[in-house]
VMD Tcl script that builds the backbone (N, CA, C; Angstrom):
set m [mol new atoms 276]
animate dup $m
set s [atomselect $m all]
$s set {name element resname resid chain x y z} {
  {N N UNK 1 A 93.806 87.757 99.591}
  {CA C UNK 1 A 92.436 88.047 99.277}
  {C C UNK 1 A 92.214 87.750 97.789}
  {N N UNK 2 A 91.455 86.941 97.135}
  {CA C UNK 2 A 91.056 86.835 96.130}
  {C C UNK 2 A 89.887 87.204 95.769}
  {N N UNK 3 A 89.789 87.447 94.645}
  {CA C UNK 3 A 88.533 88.503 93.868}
  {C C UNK 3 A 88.054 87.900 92.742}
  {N N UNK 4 A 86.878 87.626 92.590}
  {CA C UNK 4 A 86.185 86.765 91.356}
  {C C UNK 4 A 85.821 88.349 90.465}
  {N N UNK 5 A 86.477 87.873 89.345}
  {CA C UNK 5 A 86.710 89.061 87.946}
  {C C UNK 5 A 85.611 88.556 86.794}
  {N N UNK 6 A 85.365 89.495 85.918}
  {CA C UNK 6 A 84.114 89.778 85.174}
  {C C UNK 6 A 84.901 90.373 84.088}
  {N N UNK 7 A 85.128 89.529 83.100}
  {CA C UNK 7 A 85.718 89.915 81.844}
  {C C UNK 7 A 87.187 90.850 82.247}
  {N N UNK 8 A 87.922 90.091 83.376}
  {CA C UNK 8 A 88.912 91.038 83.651}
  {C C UNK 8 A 89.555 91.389 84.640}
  {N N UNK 9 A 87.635 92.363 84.818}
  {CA C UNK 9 A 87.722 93.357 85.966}
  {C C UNK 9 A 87.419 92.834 87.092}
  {N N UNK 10 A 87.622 93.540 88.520}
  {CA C UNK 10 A 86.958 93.245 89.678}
  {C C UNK 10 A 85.244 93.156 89.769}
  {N N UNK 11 A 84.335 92.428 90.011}
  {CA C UNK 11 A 83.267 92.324 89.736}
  {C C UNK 11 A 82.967 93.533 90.804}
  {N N UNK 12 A 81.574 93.994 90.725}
  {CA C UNK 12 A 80.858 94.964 91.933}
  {C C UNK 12 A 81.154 94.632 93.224}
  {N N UNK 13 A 80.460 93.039 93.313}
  {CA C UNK 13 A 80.973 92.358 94.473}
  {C C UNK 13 A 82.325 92.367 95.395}
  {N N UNK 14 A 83.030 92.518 94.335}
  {CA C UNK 14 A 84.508 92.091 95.080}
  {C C UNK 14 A 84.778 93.407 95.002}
  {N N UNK 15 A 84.575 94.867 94.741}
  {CA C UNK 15 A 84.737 96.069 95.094}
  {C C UNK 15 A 84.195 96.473 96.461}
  {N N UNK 16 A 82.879 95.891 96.637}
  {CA C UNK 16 A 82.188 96.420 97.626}
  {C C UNK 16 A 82.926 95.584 98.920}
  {N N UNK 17 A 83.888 94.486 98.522}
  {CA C UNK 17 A 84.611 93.753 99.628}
  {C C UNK 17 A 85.643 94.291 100.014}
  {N N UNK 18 A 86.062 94.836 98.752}
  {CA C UNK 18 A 87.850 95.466 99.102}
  {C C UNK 18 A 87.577 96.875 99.791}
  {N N UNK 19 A 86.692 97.689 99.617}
  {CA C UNK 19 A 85.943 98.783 100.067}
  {C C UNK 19 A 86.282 98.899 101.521}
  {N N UNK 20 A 84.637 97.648 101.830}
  {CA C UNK 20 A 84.818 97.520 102.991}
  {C C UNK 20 A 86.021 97.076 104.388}
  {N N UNK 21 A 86.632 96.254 103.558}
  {CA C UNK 21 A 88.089 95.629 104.449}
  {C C UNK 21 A 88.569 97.088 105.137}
  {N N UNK 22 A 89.188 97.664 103.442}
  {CA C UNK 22 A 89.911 98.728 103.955}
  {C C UNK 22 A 89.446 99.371 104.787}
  {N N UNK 23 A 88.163 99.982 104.858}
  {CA C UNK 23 A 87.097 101.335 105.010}
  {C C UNK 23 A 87.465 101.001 106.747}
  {N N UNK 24 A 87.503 99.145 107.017}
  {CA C UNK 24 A 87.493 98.937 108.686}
  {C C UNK 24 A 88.947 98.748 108.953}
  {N N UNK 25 A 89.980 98.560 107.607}
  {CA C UNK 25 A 91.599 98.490 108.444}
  {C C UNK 25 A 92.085 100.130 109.062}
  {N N UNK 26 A 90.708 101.200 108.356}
  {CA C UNK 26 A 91.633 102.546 108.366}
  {C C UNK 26 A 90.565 102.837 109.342}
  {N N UNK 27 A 89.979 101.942 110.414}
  {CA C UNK 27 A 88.892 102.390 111.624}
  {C C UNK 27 A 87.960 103.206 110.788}
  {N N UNK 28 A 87.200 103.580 109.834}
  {CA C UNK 28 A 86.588 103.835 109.000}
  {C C UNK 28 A 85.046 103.399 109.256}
  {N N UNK 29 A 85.029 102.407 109.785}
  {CA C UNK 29 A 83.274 101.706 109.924}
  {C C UNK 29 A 83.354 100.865 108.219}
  {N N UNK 30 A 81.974 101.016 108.253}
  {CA C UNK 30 A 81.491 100.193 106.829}
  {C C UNK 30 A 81.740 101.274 105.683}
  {N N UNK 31 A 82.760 101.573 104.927}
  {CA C UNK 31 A 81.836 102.701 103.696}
  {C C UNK 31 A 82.339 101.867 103.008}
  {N N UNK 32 A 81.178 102.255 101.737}
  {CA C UNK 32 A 80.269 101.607 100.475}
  {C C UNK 32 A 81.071 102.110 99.366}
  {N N UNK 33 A 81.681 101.640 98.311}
  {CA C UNK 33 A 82.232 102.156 97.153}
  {C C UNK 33 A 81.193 103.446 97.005}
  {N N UNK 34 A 79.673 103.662 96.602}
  {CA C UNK 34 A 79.395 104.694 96.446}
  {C C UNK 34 A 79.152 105.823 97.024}
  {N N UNK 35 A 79.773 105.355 98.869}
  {CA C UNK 35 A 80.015 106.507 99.523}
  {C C UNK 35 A 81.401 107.515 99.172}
  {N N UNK 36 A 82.574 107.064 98.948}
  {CA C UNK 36 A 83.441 107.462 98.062}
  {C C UNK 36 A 82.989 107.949 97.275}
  {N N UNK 37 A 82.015 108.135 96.505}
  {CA C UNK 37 A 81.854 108.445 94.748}
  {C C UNK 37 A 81.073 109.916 95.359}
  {N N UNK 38 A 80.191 109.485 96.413}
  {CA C UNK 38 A 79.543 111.028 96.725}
  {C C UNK 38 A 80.739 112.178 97.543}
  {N N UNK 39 A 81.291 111.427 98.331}
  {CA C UNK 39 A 82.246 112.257 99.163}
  {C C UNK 39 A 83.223 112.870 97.832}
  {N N UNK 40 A 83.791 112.152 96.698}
  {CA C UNK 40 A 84.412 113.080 95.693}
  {C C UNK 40 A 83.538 114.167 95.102}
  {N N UNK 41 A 81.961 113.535 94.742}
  {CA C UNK 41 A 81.427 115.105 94.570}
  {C C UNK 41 A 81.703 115.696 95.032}
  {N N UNK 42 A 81.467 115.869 96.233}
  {CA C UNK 42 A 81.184 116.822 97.448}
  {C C UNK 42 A 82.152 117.762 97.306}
  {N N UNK 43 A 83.812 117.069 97.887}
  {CA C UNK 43 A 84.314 117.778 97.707}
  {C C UNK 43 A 85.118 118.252 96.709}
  {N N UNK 44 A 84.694 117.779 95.817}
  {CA C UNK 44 A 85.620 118.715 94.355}
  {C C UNK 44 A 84.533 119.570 94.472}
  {N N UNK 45 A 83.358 119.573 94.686}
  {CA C UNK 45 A 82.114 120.961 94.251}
  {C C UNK 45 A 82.537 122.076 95.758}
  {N N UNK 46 A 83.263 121.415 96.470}
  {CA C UNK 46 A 83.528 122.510 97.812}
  {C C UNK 46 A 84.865 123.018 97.350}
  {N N UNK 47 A 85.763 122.284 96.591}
  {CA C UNK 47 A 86.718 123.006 96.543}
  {C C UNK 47 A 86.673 123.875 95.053}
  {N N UNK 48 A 85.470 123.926 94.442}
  {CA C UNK 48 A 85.488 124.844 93.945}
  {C C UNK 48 A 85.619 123.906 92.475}
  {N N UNK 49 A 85.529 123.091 92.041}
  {CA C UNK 49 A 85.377 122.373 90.846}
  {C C UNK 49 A 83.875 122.352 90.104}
  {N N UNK 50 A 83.682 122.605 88.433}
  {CA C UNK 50 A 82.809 123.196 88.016}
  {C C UNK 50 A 81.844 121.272 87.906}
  {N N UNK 51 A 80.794 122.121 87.595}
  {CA C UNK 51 A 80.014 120.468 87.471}
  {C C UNK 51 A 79.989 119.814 86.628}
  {N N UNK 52 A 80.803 120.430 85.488}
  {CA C UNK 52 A 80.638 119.867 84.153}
  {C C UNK 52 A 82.221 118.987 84.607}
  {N N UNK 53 A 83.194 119.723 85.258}
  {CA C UNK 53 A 84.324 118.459 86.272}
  {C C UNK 53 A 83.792 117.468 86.817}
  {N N UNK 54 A 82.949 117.719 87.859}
  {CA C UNK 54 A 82.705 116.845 88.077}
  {C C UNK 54 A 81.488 115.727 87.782}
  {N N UNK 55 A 80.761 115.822 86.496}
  {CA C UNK 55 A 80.482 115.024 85.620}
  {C C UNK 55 A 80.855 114.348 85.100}
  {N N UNK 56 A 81.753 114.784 84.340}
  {CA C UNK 56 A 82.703 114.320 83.809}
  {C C UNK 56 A 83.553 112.751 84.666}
  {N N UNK 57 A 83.298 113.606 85.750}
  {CA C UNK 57 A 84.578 112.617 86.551}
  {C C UNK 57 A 84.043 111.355 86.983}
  {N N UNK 58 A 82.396 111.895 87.023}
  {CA C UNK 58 A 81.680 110.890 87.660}
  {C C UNK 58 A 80.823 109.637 86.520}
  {N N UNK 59 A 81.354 110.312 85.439}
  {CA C UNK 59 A 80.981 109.270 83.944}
  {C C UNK 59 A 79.229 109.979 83.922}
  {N N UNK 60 A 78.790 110.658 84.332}
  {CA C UNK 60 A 77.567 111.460 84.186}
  {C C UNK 60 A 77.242 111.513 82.559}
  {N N UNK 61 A 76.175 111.618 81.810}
  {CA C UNK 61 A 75.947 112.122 80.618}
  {C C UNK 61 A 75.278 113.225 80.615}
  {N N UNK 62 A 75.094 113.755 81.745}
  {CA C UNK 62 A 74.355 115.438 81.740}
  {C C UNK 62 A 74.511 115.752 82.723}
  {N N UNK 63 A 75.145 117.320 82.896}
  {CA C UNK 63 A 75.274 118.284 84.232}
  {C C UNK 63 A 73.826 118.114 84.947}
  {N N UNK 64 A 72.764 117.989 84.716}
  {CA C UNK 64 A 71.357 117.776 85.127}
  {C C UNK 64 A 71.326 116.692 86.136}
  {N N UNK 65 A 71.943 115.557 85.815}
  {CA C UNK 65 A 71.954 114.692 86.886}
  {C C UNK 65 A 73.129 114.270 87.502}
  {N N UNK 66 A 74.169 115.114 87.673}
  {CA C UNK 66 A 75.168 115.762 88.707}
  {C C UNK 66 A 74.445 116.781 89.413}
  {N N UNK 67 A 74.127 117.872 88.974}
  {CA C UNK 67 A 73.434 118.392 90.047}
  {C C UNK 67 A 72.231 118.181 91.233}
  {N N UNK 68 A 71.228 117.127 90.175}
  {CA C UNK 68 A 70.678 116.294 91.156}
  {C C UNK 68 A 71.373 115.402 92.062}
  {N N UNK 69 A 72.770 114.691 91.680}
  {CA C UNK 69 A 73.549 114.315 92.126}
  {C C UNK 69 A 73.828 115.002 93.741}
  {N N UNK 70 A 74.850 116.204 93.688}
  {CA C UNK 70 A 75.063 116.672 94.843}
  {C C UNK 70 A 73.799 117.274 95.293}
  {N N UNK 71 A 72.513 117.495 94.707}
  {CA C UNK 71 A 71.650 118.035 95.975}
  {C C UNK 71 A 71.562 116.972 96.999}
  {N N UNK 72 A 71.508 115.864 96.469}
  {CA C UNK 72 A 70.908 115.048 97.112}
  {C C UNK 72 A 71.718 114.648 98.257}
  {N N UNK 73 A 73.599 114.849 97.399}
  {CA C UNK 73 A 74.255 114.800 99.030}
  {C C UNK 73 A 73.991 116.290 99.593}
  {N N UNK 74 A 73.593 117.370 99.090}
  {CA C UNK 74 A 73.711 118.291 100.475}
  {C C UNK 74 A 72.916 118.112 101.430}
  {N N UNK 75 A 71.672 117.457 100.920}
  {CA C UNK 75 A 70.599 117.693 102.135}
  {C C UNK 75 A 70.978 116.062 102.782}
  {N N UNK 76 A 71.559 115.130 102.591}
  {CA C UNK 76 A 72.244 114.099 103.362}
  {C C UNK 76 A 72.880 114.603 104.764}
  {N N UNK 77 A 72.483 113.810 105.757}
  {CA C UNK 77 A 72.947 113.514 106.855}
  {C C UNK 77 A 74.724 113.484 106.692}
  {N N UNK 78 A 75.806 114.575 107.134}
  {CA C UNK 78 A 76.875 114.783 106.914}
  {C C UNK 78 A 77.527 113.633 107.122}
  {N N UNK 79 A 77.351 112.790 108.668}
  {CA C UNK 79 A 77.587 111.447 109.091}
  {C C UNK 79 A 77.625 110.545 108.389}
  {N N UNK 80 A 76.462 110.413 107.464}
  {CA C UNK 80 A 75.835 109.348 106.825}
  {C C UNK 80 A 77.014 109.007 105.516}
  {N N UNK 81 A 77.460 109.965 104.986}
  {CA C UNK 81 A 78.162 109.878 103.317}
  {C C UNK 81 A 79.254 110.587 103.630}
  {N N UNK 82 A 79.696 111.263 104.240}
  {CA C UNK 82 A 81.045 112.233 104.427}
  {C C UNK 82 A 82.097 112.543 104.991}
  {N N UNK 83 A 81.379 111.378 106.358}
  {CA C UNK 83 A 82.483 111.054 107.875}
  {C C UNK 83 A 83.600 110.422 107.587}
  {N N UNK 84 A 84.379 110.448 106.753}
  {CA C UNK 84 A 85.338 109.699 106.395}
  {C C UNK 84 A 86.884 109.999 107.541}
  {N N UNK 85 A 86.681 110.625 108.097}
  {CA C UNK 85 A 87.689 111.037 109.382}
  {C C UNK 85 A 88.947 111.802 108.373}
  {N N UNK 86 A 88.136 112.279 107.882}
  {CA C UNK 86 A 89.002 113.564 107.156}
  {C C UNK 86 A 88.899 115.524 107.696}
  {N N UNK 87 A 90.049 116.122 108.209}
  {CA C UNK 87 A 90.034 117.113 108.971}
  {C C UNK 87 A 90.242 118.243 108.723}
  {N N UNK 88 A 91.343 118.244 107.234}
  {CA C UNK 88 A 92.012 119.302 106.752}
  {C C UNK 88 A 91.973 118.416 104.686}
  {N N UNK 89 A 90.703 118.980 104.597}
  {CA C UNK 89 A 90.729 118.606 103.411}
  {C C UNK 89 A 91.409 119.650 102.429}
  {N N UNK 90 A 91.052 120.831 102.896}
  {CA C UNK 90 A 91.882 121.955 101.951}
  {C C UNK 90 A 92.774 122.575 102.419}
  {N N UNK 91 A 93.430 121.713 103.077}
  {CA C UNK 91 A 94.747 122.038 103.329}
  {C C UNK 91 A 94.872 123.306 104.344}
  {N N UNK 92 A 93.799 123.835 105.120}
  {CA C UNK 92 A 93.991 125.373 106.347}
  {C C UNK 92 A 94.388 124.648 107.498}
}
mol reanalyze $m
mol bondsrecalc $m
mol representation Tube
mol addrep $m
């Protein structure tokens, strides 16, 4: 698989390719690099991680729009951003 790079890096493009490959080698369906990015909100804020963590994590410049951040996944369709065929995320 080759990847056309941008000073380097993997361009957007070729993320949203490697994404997807995997997302369908692991029976996954289509997910989107920024479905990943919400599903880590999610659950670092479920397992109890503060928002200024996960701001931080998410390159955010204000807890203000992390929190707009995860509202927007809570009231999301669980299916839609979260189905990642994950069962025992915290380990019970």
């Amino acid at each position: 698989m080759v990847h056309e790079r941008v000073n380097g890096s993997l361009s957007p493009c070729a993320i949203r390719l490697i994404t997807l490959h995997y997302s369908r080698l692991a029976g996954l369906g289509a997910v989107a690099p920024h479905d990943l990015r919400r599903t880590h909100a999610k659950l670092a804020r479920e397992g109890g991680a503060s928002l200024e963590i996960i701001s931080a994590s998410l390159g955010h410049s204000s807890v203000l729009t992390t929190q707009r951040y995860l509202g927007t996944c809570d009231t999301a369709d669980a299916g839609s951003y979260f189905d990642l065929g994950i069962d025992n995320v915290k380990g019970e």
